[in-house]
Backbone as ProteinMPNN parsed JSONL, in Angstrom:
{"seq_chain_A": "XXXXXXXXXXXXXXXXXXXXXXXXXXXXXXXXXXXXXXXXXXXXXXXXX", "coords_chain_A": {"N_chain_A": [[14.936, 26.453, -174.263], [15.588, 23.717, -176.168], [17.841, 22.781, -178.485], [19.706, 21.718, -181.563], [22.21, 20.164, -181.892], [25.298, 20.678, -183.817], [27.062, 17.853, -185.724], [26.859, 15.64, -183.752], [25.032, 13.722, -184.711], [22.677, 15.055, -184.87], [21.769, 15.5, -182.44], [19.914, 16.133, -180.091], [20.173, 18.364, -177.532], [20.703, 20.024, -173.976], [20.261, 23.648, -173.159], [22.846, 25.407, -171.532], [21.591, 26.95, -169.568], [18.746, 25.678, -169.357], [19.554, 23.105, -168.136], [20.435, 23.467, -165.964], [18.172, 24.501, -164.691], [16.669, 22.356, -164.785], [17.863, 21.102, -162.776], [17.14, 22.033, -160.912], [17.914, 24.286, -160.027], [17.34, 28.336, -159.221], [15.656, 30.888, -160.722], [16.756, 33.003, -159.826], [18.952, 32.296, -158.477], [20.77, 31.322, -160.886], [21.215, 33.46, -162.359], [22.725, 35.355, -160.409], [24.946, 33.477, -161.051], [25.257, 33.875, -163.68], [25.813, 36.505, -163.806], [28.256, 36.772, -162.091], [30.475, 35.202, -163.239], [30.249, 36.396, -165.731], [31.208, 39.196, -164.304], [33.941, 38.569, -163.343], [35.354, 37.999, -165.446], [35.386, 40.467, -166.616], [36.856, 41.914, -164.883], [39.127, 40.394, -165.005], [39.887, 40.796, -167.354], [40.82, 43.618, -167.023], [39.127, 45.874, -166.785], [37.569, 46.452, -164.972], [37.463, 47.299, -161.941]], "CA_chain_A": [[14.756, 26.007, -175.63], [16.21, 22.476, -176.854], [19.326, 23.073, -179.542], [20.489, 21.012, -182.158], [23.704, 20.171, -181.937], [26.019, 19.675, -184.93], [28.21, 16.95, -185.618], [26.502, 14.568, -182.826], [24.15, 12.645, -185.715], [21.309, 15.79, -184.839], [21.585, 15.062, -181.376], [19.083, 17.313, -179.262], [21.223, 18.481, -176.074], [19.699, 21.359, -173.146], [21.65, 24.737, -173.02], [23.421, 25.167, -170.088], [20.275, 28.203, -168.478], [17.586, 24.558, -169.023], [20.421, 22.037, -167.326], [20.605, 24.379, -164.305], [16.518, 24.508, -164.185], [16.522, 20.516, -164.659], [18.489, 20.505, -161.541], [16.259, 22.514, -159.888], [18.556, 25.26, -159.418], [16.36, 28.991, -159.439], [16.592, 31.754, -161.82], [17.706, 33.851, -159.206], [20.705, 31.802, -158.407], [21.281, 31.48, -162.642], [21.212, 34.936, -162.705], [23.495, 35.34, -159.666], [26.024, 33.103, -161.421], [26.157, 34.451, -164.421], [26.57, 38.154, -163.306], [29.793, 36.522, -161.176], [31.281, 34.996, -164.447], [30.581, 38.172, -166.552], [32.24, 40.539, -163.604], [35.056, 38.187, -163.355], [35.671, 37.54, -167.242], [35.765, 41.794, -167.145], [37.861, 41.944, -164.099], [40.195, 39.536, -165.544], [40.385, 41.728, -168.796], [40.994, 45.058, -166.139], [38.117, 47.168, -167.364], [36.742, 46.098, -163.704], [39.165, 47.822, -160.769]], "C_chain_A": [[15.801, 24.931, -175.929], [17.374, 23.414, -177.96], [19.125, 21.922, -180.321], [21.681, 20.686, -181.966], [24.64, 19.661, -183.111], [27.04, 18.806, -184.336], [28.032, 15.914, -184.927], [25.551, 13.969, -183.795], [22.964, 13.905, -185.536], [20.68, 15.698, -183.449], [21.037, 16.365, -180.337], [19.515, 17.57, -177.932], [20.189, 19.849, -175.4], [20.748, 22.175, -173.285], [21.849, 24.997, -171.686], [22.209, 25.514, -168.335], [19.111, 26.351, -168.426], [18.457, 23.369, -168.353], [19.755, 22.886, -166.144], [19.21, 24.123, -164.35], [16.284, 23.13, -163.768], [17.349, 20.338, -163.244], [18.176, 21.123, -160.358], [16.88, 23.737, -159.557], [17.577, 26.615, -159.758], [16.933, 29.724, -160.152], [17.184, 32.485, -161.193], [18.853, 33.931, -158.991], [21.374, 31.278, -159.931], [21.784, 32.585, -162.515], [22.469, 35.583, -161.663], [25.199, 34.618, -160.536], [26.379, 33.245, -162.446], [26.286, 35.905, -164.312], [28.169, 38.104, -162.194], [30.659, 36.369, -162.064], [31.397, 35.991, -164.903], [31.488, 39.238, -165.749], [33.512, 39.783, -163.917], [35.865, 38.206, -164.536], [36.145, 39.77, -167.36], [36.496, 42.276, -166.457], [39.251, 41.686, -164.878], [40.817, 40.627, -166.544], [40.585, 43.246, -168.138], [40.167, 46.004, -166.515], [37.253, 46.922, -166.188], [37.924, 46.385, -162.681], [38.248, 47.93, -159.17]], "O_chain_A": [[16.968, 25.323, -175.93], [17.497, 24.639, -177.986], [18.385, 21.058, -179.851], [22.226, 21.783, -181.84], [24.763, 18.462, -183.364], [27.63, 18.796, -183.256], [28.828, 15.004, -185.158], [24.968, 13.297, -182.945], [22.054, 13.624, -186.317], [19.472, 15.776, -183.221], [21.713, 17.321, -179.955], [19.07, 16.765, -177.113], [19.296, 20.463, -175.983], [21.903, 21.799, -173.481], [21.009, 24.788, -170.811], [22.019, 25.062, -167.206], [18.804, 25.973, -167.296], [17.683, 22.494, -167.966], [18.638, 22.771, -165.638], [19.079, 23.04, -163.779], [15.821, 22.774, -162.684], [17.337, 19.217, -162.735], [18.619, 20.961, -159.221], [16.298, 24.347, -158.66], [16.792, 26.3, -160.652], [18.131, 29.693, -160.436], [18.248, 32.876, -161.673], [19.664, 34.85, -159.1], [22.53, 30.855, -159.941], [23.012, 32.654, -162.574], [23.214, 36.378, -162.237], [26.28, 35.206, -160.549], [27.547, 32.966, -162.719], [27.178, 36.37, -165.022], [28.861, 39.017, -161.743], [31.649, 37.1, -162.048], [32.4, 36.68, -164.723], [32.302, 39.981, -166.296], [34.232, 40.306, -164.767], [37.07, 38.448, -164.477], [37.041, 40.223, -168.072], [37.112, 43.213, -166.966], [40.13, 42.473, -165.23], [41.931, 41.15, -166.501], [40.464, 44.137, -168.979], [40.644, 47.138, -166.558], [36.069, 47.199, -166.381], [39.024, 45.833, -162.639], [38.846, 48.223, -158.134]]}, "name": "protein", "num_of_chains": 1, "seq": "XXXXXXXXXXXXXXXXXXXXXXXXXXXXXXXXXXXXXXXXXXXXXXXXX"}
């Protein structure tokens, strides 16, 4: 889904999940990279041992 974006004049930008598709990348490997961020981000914060 397209966005708005404030503050750019109304400037219609992709969210990061339709970049990654535009670059051909699959959902599998989306999905792969953000379940790496999320562990890490809860690692980081030690509620991940």
């Amino acid at each position: 889904m397209l966005v708005q974006e404030a503050g750019i004049g109304g400037k219609t930008v992709m969210t990061p999940f339709e970049w990654l598709r535009f670059q051909d990348v699959s959902v599998t490997d989306i999905d792969f990279i953000e379940t790496v961020i999320i562990d890490q981000s809860v690692y980081k914060q030690g509620l991940l041992k």
